[in-house]
N, C-alpha and C positions, 0 to 999 in steps of 0.2 A: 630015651626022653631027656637025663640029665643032658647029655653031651650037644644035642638039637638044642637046649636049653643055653648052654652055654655060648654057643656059638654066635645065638643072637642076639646073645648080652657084648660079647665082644665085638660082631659087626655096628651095634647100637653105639657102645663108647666111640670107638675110630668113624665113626659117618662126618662128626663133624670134620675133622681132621685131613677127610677125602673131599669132599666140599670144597673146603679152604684150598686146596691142593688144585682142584681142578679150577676154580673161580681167579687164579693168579695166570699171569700173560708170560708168556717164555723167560722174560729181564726183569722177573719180580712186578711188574705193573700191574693193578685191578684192571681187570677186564671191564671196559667201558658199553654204553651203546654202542657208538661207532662200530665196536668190533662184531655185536651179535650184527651191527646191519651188513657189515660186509661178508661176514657166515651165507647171510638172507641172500647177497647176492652171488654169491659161488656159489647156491645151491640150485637156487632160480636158472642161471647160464648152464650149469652139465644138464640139470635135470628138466628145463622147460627152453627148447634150445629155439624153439619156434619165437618164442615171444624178443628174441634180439632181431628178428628177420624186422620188426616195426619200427624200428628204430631208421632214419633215411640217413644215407650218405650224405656227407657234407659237401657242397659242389666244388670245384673248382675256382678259385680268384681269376678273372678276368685281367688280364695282360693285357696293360696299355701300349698301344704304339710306340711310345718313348723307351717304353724298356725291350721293347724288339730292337729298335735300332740301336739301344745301350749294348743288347747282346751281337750283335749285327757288329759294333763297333771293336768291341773287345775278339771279335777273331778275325779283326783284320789282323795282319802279321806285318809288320814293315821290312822292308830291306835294311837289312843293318852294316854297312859301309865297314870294310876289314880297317884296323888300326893299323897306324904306320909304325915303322920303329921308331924310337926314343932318339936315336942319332937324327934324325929327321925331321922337321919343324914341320909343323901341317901351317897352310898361310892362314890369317884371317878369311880373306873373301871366301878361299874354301871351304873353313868352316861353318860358315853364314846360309853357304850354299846348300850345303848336307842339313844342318839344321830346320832351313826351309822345304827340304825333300822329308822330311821326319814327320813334320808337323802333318797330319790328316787332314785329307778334305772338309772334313765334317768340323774340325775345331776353327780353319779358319770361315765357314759359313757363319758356325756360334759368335767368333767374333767380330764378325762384321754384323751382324743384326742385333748385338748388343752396342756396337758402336750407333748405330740406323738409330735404336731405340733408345740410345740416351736423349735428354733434353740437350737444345742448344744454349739455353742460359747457362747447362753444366758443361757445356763445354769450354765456352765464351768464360766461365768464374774459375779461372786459374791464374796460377801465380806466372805475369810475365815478365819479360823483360825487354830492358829498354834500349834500343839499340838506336843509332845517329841519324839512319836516315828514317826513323820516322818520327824524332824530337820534332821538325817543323807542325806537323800535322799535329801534335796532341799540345803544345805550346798553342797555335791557334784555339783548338778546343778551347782552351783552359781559361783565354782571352775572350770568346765570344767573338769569334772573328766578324759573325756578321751583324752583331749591335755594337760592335766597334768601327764597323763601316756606316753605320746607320749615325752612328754619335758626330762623326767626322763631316758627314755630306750636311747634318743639320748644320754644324760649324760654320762649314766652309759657306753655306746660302747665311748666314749673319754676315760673313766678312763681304761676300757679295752685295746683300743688300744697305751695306752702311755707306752713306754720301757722300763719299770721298774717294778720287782718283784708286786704281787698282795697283798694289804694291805685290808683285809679282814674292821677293822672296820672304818678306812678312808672312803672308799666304799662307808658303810651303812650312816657314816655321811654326806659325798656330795650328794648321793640320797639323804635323807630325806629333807636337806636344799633346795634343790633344787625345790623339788616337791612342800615344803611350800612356798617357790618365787614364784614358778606358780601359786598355788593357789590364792595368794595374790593378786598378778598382774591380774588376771582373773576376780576376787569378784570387784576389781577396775575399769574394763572396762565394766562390767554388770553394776554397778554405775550410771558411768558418760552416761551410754547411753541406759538409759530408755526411758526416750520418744520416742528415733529414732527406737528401737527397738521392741516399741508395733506395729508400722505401716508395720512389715514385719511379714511376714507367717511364715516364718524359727524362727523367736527370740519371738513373740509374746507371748510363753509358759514361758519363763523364770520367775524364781520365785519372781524378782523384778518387772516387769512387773505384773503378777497377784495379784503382792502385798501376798504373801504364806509370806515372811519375810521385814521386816522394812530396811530403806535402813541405818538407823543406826546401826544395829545389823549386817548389812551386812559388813559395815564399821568398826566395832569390831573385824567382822572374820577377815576380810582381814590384820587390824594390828597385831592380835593375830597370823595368821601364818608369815606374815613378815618380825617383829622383832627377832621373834625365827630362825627364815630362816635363813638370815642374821648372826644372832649369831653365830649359829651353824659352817657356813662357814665361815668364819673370827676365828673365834677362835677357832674348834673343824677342820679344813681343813686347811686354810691358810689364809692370809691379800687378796691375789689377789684374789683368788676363791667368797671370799665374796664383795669383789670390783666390781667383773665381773656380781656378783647375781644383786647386789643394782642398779650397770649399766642397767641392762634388766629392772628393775622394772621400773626403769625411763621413760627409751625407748618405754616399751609399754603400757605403761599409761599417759606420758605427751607429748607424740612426736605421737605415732601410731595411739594413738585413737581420739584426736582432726584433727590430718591429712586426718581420711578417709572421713571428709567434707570441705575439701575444697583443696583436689588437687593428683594426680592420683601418685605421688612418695610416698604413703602410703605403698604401696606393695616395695617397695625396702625396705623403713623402718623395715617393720613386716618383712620382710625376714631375715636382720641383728637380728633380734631379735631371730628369729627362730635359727639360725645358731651360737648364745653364746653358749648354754647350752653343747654341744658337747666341746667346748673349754675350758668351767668350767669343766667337767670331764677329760679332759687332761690334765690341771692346777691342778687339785687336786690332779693328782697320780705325776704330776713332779712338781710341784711348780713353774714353768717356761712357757713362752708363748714360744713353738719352731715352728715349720715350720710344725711339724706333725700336728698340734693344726690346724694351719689356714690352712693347707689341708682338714682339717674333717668338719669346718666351710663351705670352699668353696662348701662341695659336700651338704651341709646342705642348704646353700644359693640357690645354683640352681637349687636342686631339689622341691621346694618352690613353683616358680617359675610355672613350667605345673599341680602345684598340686593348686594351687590356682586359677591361671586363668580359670583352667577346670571348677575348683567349681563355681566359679563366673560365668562361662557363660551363668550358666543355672539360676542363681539366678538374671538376670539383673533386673527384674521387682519389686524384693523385694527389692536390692538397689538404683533404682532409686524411690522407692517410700520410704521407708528412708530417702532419700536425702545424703546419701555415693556416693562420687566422687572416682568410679570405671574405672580399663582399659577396663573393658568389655562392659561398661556404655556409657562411653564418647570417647573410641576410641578404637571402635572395630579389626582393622588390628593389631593396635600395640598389643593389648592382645594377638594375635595369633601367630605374628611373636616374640614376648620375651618368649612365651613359648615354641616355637622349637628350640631357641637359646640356651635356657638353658638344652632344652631337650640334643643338641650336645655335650653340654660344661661340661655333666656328661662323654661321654665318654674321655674327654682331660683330667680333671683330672681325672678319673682312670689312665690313663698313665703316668701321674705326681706321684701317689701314690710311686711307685717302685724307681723313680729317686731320690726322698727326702729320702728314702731308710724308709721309714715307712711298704713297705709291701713287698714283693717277686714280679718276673717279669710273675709271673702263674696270680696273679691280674688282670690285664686289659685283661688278654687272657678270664678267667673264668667271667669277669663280661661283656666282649661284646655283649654276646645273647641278655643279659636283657637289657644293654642300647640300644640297636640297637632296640628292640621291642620300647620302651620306645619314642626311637625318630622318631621310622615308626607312633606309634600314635600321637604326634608331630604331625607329619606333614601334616597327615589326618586332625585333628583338624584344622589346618592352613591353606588345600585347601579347606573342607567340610565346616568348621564355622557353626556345628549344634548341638544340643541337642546329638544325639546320639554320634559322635565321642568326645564333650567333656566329655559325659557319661564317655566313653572307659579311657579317656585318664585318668579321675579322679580314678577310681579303679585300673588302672592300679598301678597307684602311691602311692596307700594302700599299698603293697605288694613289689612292689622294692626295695624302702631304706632299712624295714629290710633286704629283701634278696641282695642288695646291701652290708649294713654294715658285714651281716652274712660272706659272701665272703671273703670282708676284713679282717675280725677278724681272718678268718681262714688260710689268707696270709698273717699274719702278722708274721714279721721277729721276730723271738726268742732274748732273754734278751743274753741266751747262746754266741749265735754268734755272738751278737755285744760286748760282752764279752771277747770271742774269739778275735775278730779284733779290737779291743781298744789293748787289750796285743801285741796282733802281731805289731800295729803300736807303743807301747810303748815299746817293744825289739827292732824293725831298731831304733829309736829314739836313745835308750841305747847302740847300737853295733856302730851306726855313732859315736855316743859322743869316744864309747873307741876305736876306729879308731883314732880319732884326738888327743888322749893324746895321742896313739904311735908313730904320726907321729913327726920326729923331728921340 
């Protein structure tokens, strides 16, 4: 009984001891949850082996096409061309050749349909260069070749229609100065408005914009036709004609072009400017500013007028995104109602033509079909306010002014007869005078 006795007095002190012994992890660690739960499950898996069968396989990833022909690609095997020896230069073109035998079917498919799938504006927006023979073409650009052909033929119908015999090299000399003004004055407003002009659809080609010429060189041109311009008129025409040129350059490179951001009498401005060049060619054949001159201006001035607002109607979205403070922009009625005002105010002066005695009284008879068309679309444009009638009204007014000016030209009152009727009033002159030495 003692030694029973004692035994479970010794297993009693060491229990804790065995406890603590068993309760520690193989590296000194407490034995945590975690570990009875992973006990829980190696016992669960030998001894309840059925209950893993519920558990479902995980399916297979679905293999897309691309990665078949990835694997498809990676065991093509290429032929690989033995190397030559080192004493022996492989040629370029050979090498070019082998290189293109290298390349896979399949990479030049990818790059050809990554080429297909770029945009063409990213193609068209790289850095080019400028090479001789296409300086003429982007020099025209730069000029505005065909409102410099437009500035010139208004010219040239003032030096026609002024009352005075036809000076053959006079003529050639106002034209050419003239067109060099334009051009000048043109290169000047591509210049100054580059930036405003990459953000519209309409200008975003231009050759300052794509950077095709340096805005230096552009600045070159513009002085190099300028000066000569100028010259030309001033001393090969007259002191006023090159007055009047210098005045336009002014006009529409310091006044018109910083105006069209920030305020909508831009278009009265470019109008004035529109409506010199006809009065420079009437100055050039009389050396005088007369009354026939700012006739030919005024019809120049308001035919402007339905020809710009038209254009602009359709353009609103390139110039409000510009940032051009337009009438079609900012105050859509008034653009409508000043182009039907003007449209009227072609037929008043035609009527005025004959009274300043510049043309015959057949004038405003033979030019009312066309202004009367001119201000019916007018006025369409002004009740409709749409794309399509300011379509109408803008082509329209391609075609008028010449066949306006044509008209004129061809009603204009002969050098003869006002030859004629200068002598006739300078005989009553001469016959009153010797009337009064007879009288006592």
């Amino acid at each position: 009984g003692l030694f029973v006795w004692r035994l479970k007095g010794a297993g009693t002190r060491h229990l804790p001891c065995h406890l603590l012994h068993l309760c520690r992890a193989p590296k000194g660690r407490l034995i945590t949850f975690q570990y009875f739960n992973f006990l829980k499950r190696m016992y669960v898996t030998q001894y309840n082996k059925d209950l893993s069968q519920r558990a479902k396989p995980k399916a297979d990833p679905v293999v897309s096409p691309f990665h078949e022909l990835l694997d498809q690609e990676k065991k093509v095997i290429h032929k690989i061309s033995p190397v030559s020896p080192v004493h022996q230069p492989w040629p370029e073109t050979s090498r070019r050749n082998e290189l293109r035998h290298v390349k896979s079917p399949a990479e030049s498919e990818a790059s050809a349909a990554a080429v297909r799938a770029e945009p063409r504006e990213d193609r068209q927006w790289k850095e080019m260069k400028l090479r001789l023979d296409e300086l003429p073409g982007i020099l025209a650009r730069l000029s505005k070749i065909k409102l410099t052909a437009l500035v010139v033929s208004t010219a040239s119908a003032g030096f026609a229609m002024a009352p005075v015999p036809f000076d053959l090299p006079c003529f050639l000399l106002a034209s050419l100065g003239t067109g060099l003004a334009s051009c000048a004055a043109n290169s000047i407003n591509q210049f100054f408005e580059v930036p405003f002009d990459s953000n519209m659809n309409r200008t975003k080609n231009r050759p300052l914009v794509r950077g095709q010429i340096s805005p230096l060189l552009a600045v070159c041109f513009a002085a190099s036709c300028g000066v000569p311009g100028i010259a030309l008129l001033t001393l090969g025409v007259n002191p006023l004609t090159g007055a009047l040129g210098a005045f336009n350059i002014f006009l529409y490179t310091c006044c018109y072009t910083p105006m069209k951001r920030m305020s909508i009498a831009n278009t009265w401005v470019g109008a004035v400017v529109g409506a010199i060049p006809p009065v420079m060619g009437w100055t050039a054949a009389t050396g005088s500013l007369d009354a026939g001159a700012l006739l030919l201006g005024g019809i120049l001035y308001s035919w402007q007028f339905p020809h710009f607002n038209a254009l602009s109607w359709g353009l609103r979205e390139d110039y409000s995104r510009g940032g051009y403070c337009m009438m079609s922009v900012t105050h859509p009625g008034l653009c409508r109602r000043v182009a039907l005002r003007h449209c009227l105010a072609l037929i008043g002066l035609s009527v005025v033509a004959p009274v300043l005695d510049v043309t015959t009284w057949t004038f405003p008879v033979i030019s009312l079909p066309i202004n009367l068309y001119i201000s019916y679309l007018g006025f369409r444009f002004y009740r409709d306010a749409d794309r399509s009638s300011s379509r109408k009204l803008f082509f329209c007014s391609l075609w008028h002014l010449p066949m306006l000016l044509l008209v004129m030209f061809t009603c204009k009152k002969s050098v003869l007869d006002k030859e004629d009727k200068g002598d006739l009033l300078g005989k009553g002159e001469s016959h009153g005078r010797a009337m009064e030495m007879r009288l006592p």
